[in-house]
C-alpha positions in Angstrom: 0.0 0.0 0.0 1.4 3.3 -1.0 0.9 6.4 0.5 0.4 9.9 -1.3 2.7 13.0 -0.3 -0.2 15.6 1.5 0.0 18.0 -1.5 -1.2 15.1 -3.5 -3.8 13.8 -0.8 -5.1 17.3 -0.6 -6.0 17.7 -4.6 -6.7 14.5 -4.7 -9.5 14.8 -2.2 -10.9 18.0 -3.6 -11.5 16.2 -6.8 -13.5 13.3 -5.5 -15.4 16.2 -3.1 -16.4 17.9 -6.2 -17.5 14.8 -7.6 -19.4 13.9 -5.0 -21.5 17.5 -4.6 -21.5 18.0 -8.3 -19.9 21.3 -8.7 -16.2 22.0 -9.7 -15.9 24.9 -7.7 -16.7 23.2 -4.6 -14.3 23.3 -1.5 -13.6 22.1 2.1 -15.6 23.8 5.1 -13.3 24.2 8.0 -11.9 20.9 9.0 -13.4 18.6 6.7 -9.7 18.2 5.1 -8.2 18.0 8.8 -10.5 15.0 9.3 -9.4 13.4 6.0 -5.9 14.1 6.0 -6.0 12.1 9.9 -7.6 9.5 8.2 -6.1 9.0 5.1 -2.6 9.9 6.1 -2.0 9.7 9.6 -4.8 6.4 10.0 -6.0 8.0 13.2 -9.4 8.2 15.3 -11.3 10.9 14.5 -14.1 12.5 16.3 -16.0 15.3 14.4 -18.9 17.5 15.9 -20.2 19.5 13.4 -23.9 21.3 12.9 -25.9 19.3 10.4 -25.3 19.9 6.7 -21.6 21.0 7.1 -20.8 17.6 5.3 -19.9 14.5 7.8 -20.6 12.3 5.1 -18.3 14.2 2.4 -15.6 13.5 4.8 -15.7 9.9 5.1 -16.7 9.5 1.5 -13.5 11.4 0.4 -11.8 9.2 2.5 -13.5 5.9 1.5 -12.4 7.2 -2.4 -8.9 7.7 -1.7 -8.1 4.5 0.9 -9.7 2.5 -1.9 -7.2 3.7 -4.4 -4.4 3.0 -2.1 -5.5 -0.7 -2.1 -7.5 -0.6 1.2 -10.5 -3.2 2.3 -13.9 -0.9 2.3 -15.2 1.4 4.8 -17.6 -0.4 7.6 -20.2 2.5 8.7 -22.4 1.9 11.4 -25.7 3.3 11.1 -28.6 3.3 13.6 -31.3 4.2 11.2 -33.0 2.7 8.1 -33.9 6.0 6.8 -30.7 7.1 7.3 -29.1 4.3 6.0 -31.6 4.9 2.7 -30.1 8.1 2.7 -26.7 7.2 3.4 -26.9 5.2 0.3 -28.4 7.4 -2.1 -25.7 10.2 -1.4 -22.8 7.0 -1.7 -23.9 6.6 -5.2 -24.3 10.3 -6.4 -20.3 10.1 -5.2 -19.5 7.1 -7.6 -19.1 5.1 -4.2 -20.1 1.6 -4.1 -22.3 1.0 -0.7 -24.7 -1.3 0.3 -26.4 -2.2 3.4 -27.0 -5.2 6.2 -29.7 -4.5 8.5 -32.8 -5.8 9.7 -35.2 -5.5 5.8 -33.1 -6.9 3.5 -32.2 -10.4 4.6 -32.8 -11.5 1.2 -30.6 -9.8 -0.1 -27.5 -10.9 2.2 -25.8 -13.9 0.2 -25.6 -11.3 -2.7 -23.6 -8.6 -0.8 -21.5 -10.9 1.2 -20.7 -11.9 -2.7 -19.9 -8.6 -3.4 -17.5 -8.4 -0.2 -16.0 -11.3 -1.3 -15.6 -9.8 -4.8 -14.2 -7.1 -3.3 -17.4 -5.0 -5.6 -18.1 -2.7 -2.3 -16.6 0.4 -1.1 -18.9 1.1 1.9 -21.0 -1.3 4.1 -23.3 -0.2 5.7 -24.6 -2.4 8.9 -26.8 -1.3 12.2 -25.1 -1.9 16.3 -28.0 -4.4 16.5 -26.7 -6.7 13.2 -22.5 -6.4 15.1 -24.3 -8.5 17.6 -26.3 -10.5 16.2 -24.5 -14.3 16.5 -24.6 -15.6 13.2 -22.9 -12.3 11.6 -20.7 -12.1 14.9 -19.4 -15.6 14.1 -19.6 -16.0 10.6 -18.4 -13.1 8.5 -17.7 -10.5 11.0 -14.4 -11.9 11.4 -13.5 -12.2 7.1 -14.6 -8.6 7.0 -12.3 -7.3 9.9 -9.4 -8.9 8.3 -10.3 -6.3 5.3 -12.0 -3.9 7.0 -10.3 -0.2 5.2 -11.6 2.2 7.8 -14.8 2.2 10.6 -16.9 5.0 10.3 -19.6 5.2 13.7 -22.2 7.8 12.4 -24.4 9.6 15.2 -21.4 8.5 17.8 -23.8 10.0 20.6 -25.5 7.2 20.5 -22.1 5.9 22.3 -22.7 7.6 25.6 -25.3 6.5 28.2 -24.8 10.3 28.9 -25.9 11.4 25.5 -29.8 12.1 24.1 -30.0 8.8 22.2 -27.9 6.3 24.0 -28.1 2.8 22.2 -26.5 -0.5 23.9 -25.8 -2.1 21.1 -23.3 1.1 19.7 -20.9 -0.3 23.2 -20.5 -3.3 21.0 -17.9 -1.3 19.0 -15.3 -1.5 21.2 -15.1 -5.4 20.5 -15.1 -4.9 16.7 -12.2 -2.2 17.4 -10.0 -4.6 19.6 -10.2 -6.7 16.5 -9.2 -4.2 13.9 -5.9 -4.3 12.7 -3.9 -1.4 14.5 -3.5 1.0 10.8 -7.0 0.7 10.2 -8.6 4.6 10.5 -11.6 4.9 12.8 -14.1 8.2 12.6 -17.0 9.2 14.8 -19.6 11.6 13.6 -22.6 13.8 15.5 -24.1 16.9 15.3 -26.0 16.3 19.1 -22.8 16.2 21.7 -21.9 18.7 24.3 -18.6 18.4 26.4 -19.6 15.8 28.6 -20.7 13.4 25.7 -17.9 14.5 23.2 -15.4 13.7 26.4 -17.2 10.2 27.0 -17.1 9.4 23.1 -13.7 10.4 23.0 -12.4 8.5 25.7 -14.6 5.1 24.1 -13.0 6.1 20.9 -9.1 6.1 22.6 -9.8 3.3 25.2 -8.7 0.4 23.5 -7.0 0.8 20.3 -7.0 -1.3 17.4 -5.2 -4.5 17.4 -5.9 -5.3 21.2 -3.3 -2.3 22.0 -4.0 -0.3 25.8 -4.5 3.1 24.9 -1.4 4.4 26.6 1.1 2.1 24.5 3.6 3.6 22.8 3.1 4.9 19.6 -0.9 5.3 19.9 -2.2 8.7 18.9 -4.8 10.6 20.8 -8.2 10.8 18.8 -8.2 14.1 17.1 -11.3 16.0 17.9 -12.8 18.8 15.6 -15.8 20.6 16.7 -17.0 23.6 15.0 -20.0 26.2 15.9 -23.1 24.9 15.4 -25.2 27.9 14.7 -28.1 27.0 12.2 -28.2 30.5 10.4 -31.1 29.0 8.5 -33.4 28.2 11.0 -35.9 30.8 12.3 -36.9 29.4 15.7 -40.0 30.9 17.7 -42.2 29.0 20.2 -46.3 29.4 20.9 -47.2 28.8 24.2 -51.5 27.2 24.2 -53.5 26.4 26.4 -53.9 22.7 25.4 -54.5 20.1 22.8 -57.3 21.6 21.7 -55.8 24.8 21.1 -52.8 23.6 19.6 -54.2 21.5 16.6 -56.6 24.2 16.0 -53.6 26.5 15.4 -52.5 23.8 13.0 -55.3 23.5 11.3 -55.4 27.2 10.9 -51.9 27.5 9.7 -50.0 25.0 8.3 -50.9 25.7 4.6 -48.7 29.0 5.7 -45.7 27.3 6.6 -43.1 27.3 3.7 -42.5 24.2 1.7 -43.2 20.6 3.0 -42.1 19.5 6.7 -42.6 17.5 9.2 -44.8 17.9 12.6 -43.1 16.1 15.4 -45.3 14.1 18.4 -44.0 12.7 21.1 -46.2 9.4 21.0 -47.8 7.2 18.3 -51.0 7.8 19.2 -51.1 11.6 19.0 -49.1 11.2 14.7 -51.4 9.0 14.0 -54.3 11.0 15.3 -52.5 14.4 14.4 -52.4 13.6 10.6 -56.3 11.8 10.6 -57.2 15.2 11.6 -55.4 17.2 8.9 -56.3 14.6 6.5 -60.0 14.9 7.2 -59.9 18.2 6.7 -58.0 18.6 3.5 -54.3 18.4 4.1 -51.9 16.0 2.4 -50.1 14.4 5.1 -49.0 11.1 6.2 -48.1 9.5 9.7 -44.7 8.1 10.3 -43.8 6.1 13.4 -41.5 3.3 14.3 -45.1 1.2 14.0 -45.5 2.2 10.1 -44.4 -0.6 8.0 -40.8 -0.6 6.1 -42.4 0.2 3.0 -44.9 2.8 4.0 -41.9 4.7 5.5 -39.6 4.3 2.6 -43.1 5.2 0.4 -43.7 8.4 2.9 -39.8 9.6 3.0 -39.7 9.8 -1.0 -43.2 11.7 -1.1 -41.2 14.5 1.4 -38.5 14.5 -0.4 -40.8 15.3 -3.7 -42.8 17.6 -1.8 -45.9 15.4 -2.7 -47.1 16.1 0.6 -47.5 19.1 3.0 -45.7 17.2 5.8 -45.4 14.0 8.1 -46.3 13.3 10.9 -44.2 11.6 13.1 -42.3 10.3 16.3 -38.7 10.3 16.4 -38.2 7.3 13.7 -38.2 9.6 11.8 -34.7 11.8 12.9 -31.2 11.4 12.4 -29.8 11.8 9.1 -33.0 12.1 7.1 -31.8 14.1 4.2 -33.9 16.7 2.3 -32.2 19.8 1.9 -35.1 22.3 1.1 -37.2 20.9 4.3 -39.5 23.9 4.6 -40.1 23.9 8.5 -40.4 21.4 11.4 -43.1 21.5 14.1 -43.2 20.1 17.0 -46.5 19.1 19.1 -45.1 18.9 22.0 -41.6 19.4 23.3 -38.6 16.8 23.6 -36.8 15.6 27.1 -33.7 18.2 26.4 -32.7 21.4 24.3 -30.0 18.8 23.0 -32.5 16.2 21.2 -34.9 19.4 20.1 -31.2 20.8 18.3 -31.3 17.3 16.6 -35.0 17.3 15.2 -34.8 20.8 14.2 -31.6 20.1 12.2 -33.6 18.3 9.5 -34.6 21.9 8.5 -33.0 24.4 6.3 -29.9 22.3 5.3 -29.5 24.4 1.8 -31.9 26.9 1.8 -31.8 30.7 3.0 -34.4 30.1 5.3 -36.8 27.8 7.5 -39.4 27.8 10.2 -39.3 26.0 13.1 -41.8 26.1 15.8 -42.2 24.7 18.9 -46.0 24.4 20.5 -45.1 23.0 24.2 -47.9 20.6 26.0 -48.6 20.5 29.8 -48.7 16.9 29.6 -44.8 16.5 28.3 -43.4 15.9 31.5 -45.6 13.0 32.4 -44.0 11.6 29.1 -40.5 12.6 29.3 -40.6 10.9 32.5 -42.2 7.6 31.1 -39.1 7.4 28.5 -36.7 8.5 31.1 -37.8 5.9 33.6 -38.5 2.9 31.0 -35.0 3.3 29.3 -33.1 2.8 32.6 -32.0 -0.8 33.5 -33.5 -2.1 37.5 -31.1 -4.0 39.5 -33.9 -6.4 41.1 -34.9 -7.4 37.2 -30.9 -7.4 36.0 -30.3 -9.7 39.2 -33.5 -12.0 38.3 -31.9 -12.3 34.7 -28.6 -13.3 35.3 -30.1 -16.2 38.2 -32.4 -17.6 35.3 -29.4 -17.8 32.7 -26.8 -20.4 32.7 -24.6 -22.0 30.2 -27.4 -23.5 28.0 -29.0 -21.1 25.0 -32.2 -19.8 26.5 -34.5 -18.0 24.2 -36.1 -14.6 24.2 -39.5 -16.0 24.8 -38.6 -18.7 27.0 -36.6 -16.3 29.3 -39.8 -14.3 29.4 -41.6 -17.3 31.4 -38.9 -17.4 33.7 -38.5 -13.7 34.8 -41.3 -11.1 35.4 -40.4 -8.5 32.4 -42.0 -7.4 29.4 -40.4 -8.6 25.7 -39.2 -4.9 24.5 -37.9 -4.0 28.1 -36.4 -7.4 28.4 -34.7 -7.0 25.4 -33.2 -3.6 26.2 -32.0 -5.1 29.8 -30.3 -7.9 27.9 -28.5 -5.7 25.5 -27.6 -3.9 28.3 -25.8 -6.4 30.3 -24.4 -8.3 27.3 -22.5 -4.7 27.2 -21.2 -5.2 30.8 -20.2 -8.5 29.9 -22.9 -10.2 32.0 -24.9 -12.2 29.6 -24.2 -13.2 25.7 -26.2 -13.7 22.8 -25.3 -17.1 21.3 -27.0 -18.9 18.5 -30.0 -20.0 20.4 -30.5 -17.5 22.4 -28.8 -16.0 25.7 -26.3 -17.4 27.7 -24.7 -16.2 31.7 -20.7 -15.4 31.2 -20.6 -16.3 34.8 -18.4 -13.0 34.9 -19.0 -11.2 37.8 -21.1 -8.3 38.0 -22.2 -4.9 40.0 -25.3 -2.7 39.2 -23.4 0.6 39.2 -26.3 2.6 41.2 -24.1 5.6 41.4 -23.8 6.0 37.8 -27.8 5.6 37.0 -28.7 7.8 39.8 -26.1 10.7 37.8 -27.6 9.7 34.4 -31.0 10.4 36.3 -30.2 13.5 37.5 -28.9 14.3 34.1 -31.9 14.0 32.6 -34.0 15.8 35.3 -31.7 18.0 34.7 -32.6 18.3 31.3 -35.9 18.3 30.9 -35.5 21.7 33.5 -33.1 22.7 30.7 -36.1 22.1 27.8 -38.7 24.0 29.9 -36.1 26.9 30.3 -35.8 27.4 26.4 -39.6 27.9 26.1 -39.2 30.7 28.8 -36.7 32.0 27.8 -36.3 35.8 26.6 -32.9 35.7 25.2 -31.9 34.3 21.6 -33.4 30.4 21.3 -30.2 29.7 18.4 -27.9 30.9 21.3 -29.1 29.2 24.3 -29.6 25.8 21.9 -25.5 25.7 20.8 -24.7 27.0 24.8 -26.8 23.6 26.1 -24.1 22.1 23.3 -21.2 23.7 24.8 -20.5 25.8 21.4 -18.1 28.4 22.9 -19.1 31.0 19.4 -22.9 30.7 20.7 -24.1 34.7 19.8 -27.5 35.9 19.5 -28.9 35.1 16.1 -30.7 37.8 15.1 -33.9 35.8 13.8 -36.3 34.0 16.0 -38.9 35.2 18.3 -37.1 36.8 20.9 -35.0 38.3 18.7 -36.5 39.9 15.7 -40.3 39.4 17.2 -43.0 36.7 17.0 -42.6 35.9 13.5 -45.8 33.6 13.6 -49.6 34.2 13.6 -51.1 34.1 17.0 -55.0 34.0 15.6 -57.0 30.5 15.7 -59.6 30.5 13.0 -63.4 29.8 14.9 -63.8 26.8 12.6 -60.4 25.2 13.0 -61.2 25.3 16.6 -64.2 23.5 16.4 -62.9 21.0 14.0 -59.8 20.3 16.9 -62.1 19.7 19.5 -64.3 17.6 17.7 -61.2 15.7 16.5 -60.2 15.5 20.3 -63.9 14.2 21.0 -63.6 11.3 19.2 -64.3 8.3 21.2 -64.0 4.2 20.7 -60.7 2.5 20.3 -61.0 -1.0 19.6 -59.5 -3.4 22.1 -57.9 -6.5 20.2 -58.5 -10.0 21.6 -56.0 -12.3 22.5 -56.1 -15.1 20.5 -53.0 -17.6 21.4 -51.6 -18.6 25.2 -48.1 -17.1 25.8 -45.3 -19.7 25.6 -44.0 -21.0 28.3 -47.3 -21.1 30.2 -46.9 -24.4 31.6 -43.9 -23.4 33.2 -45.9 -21.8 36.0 -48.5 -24.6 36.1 -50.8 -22.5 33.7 -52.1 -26.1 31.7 -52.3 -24.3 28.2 -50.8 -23.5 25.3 -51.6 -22.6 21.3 -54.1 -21.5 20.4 -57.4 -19.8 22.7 -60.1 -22.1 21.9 -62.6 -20.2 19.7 -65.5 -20.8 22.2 -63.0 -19.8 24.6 -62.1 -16.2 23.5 -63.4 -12.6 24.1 -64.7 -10.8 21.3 -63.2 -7.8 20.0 -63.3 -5.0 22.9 -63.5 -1.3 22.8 -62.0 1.4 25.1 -63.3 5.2 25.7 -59.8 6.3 24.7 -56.0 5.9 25.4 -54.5 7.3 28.1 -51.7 8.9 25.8 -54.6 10.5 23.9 -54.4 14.2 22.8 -58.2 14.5 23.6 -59.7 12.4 26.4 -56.7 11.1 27.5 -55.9 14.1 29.7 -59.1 13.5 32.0 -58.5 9.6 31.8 -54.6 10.3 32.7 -55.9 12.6 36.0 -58.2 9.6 36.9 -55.7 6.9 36.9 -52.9 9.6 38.3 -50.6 7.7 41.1 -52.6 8.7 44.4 -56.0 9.3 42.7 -59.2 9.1 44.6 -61.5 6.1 43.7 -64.9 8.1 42.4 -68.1 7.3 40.8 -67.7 8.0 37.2 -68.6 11.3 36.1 -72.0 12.2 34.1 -69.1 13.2 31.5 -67.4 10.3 31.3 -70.4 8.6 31.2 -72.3 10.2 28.4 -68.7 9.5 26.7 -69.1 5.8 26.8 -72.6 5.4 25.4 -71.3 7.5 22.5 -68.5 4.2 22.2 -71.5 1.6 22.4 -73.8 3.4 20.2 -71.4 3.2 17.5 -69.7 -0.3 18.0 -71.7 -2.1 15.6 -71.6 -5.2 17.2 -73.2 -8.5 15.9 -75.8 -9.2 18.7 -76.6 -6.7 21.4 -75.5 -7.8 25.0 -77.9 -8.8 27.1 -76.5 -8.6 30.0 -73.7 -6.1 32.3 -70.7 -7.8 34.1 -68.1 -6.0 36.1 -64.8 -6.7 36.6 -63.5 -6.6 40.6 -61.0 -4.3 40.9 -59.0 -2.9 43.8 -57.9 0.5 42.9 -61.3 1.7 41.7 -64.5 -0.3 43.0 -66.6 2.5 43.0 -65.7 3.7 39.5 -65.9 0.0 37.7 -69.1 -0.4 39.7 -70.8 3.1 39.0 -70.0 2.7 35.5 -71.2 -0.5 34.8 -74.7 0.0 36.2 -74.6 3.4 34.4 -74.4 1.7 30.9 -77.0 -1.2 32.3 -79.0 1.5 33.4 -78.9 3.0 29.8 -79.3 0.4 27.9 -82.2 -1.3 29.9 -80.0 -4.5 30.6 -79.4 -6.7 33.8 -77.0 -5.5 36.0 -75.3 -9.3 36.8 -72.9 -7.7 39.4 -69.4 -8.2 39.3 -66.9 -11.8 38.9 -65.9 -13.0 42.4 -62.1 -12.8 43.2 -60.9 -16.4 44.4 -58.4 -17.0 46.8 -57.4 -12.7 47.4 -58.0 -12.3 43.6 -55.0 -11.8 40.8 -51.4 -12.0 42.0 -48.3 -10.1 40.6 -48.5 -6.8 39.3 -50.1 -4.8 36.1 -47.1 -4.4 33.8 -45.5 -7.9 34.2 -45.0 -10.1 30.9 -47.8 -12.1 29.3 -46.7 -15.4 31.0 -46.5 -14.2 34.6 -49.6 -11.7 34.4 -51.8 -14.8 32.7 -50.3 -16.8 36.0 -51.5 -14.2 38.5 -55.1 -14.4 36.6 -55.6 -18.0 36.7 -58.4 -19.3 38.4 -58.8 -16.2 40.5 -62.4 -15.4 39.1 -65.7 -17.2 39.2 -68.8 -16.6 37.9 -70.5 -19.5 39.6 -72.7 -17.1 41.9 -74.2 -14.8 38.6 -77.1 -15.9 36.7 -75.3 -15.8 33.2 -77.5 -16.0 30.2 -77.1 -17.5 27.2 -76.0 -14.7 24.9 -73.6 -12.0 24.6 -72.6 -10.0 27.8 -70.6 -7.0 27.9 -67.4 -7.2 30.5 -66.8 -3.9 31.8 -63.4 -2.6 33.5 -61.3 0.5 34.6 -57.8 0.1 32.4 -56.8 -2.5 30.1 -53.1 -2.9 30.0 -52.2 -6.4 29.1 -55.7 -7.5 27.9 -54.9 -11.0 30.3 -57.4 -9.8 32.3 -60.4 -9.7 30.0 -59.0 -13.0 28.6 -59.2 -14.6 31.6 -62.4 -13.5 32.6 -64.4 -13.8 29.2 -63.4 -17.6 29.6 -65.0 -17.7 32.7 -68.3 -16.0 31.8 -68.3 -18.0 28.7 -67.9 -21.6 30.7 -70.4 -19.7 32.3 -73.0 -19.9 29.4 -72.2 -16.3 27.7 -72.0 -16.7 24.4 -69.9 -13.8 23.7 -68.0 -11.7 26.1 -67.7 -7.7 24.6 -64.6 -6.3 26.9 -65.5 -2.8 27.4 -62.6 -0.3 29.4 -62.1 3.6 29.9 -59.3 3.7 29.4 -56.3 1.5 26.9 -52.7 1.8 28.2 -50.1 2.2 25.4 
């Protein structure tokens, strides 16, 4: 392998950056040739911090270009998202550079690219943290490809540090893949969404172990070179509009979004309000789609391309849709409520304005982000009881995902995110099979997860100070960065003055709040046992017998809801007084039955015991029997203290607390359908359980009916 003299490297890489952006006058920002020059010449680490748009990707495609020519193996870049990735790939080839992808969609297509590898037909290869892990590649070409593996490229590197926005288990994988690396091979980590304490945490990752197996403070080994650069978005005019609620808020959407510029995307903080954000704007007129980490791989590749045409006003969405999604023009991003940290806002808003003079971003802040904020905050962070519980049920046989579940007490996707978590620490591995205890020994750092806490506390105070505050929103954004040029930017609210309308048209608003008084959400019934059932002496398994099941159920509303999920969310609040339903609520849940549409009308009430709120359950059900002119039967009788275990637990443990804990042996049941009436339905284990019952009972249908559906 040859190397070129730096006068050479230098033209060299401004001829393959012109070819990549299309325009022979083009040149380096400030530090994109410092970054190639360290990895092409001086085969270094590399961290880069840099404001979205100023070209990450032009420096590791430059790179990838002139390594290749030297006769180096291709460029691995890790990549946490498929749209990204999608992205990632489209810019690759616009640059003449060969890339293609491994990840969770395309698993047909696998033998073909490891052909390619072996063919030496790929330049870049692109692959997510999860795949690094996943045994089979682990074991079977992970090691061929670090053998020939030209440089490592770890796109958003925040993802890194448990102290960053973002953090992903899987990305600590990386440090084995490094260890393995021969010791010339040229690592670079990229972010635009890192202040000091991440970009000190990344760095250290980067430079703890160096390639080869090498201790970081052996001779010869290089610090990783950092370049950060001022992250002002001069783009971006940022403004916030503080409403009074939901209500309020969509009705200012309604009123205004044909008068944002160009096509954008709305930000929610939950599924339910993108999906119920963009049936509203459709219903009324407005092209727009949803997009959430529920929407199917090819809606979202369908709904990214439509953006990037502008055949739609905007999308919808959750945070799927985020890092590295790459429309220049985007027009504006809006957010429906705010995100945990001025940090992960900076990120979203980034999408924005990327090669255009201008773009609007506005921020409309809920009263009920907190509660959420502290639902992610709290569900993200691993519990030493449940890490202790996993370990004990692992040993050195392969234990499956699903047969783990039936030995501990956690659901699948936090089980999943506990087990990447102490695979990380070294605790656990993932074999062919499934999971397997290392026997290593282990700690639950406490002190460390109560300072992440704190951090995030910490935080969210951080995000409610940038909707208060009266200085410039650009500045205080790159200060909660760290950017040591952050100046005032002369263009958002507090700055230049409310740039946005303030007015809500009279029949927007009563559009929002009929939106927001939509009622019914069906409740799905279960249809097959959980495996591993018989573990804990549950005698069943398959399939629910058809005569067996509950039919299709229907809730007032979820609690997440944007409408009636804000009463429902005060009702079931921690500490909440046990009332009689409300003639509100009431009136509300007629409204559901009046428009189920169900087969055969009930013909008789049931309600289901429950211990946090007898008096509701009760007053409700008689309400509706009351209403309906149906039998009131009373409610199931509890056997032996009633359920054990606690709401929230896995499918296999909650159906274990349930069984035969209800009777129905002392109500008159008649032969027909009866509607099954309860408070919450979380796991929908209860209402399985108990339409069994009523229908050994004689029912021949059992209609679940709930306030309120969790999730």
């Amino acid at each position: 392998m040859t190397s070129a003299a730096p006068a050479d490297t230098r033209e060299a890489a401004r001829a393959a950056l012109r070819e990549l952006v299309g325009r022979p006058d083009a040149d380096f920002h400030d530090g994109q040739y410092e970054a190639i020059a360290a990895l092409v010449e001086g085969r270094r680490r590399a961290l880069v911090v840099q404001r979205t748009g100023w070209g990450k990707s032009a420096v590791y495609f430059v790179a990838t270009l002139l390594l290749r020519r030297q006769g180096a193996g291709p460029t691995v870049l890790v990549s946490p998202l498929l749209a990204l990735m999608r992205d990632q790939i489209a810019a690759a080839e616009r640059a003449g550079v060969r890339a293609v992808a491994i990840n969770s969609t395309n698993a047909h297509e696998w033998s073909d690219v490891l052909g390619q590898l072996d063919r030496d037909e790929v330049d870049v290869l692109l692959v997510s943290p999860e795949r690094l892990n996943n045994p089979a590649f682990r074991e079977q070409q992970l090691p061929a490809l670090v053998r020939r593996i030209g440089m490592l490229v770890v796109d958003e590197a925040h993802c890194i540090s448990d102290w960053g926005h973002d953090f992903r288990p899987d990305y600590r994988r990386l440090r084995d893949l490094i260890a393995q690396m021969p010791a010339d091979v040229p690592v670079l980590a990229t972010t635009a969404t890192a202040n000091s304490r991440v970009v000190a945490d990344v760095a250290e990752q980067l430079g703890s172990l160096q390639a080869g197996g090498e201790a970081a403070g052996d001779a010869g080994a290089e610090p990783v070179l950092t370049i950060r650069g001022p992250l002002a978005r001069t783009s971006l005019r940022l403004g916030v509009l503080r409403l009074r609620d939901s209500a309020s808020r969509l009705a200012w959407l309604l009123s205004h979004i044909d008068d944002l510029p160009g096509s954008g995307i709305i930000y929610t903080l939950t599924v339910a309000a993108a999906v119920d954000t963009a049936r509203l704007l459709r219903d009324h007129g407005h092209d727009v789609r949803a997009y959430t980490g529920q929407t199917d791989t090819e809606e979202r590749t369908e709904s990214e391309g439509m953006l990037k045409r502008n055949e739609v006003k905007a999308l919808v969405a959750t945070s799927a849709l985020g890092m590295g999604f790459d429309k220049p023009d985007l027009g504006f991003v809006l957010h429906l409520g705010a995100p945990s940290s001025p940090v992960a806002y900076y990120q979203q808003v980034g999408r924005a304005g990327r090669a255009s003079e201008s773009a609007d971003v506005l921020l409309l802040p809920g009263v009920e982000d907190r509660d959420i904020w502290h639902y992610f905050a709290t569900a993200s962070m691993p519990d030493r009881e449940r890490a202790e519980r996993v370990i004990g049920a692992l040993g050195d046989a392969p234990i499956s995902t699903p047969a783990l579940e039936a030995m501990v007490d956690i659901r699948r996707t936090p089980l999943e995110l506990l087990l990447k978590v102490l695979d990380v620490d070294g605790a656990v591995r993932r074999v062919q099979g499934g999971w397997v205890a290392t026997g290593e020994p282990w700690t639950y750092d406490a002190e460390r997860y109560e300072r992440i806490a704190a951090e995030r506390l910490a935080e969210q105070q951080h995000m409610i100070e940038y909707e208060q505050t009266d200085g410039c929103r650009m500045e205080f954004l790159q200060r909660s960065l760290d950017d040591d040029t952050a100046a005032p930017c002369g263009r958002c609210d507090n700055c230049a003055g409310g740039w946005f309308p303030r007015e809500i048209g009279e029949s927007a608003s009563t559009q929002a709040a009929q939106s927001l008084d939509r009622v019914g959400i069906p409740i799905e019934p279960r249809r097959a046992w959980p495996t591993g059932a018989d573990r804990l002496d549950v005698p069943v398994k398959g399939r629910i017998p058809a005569d067996e099941q509950a039919g299709e159920g229907r809730a007032l509303a979820r609690l997440t809801d944007l409408g009636w999920g804000g009463a429902l969310r005060e009702l079931f609040a921690a500490g909440a007084s046990d009332v009689v339903v409300t003639p509100q609520l009431l009136q509300a849940c007629i409204r559901v039955l009046a428009g189920w549409g169900w087969d055969e009308r009930p013909v008789a009430v049931v309600a289901m015991p429950s211990r946090s709120h007898p008096l509701l359950v009760d007053s409700l059900a008689r309400g509706l029997a009351d209403v309906g002119r149906l039998p009131y039967l009373g409610a199931l009788e509890p056997i032996g203290g009633g359920p054990t275990g606690q709401p929230g637990g896995n499918s296999v443990f909650r159906l274990a607390g349930l069984w035969d804990r209800f009777s129905a042996q002392h109500l008159d049941v008649p032969p027909g359908p009866v509607l099954l009436v309860d408070d919450l339905v979380d796991s929908r284990w209860t209402m399985t359980v108990a339409a069994r019952v009523l229908r050994q009972a004689g029912a021949t249908q059992v209609l679940p009916f709930a306030l309120a559906l969790r999730g």
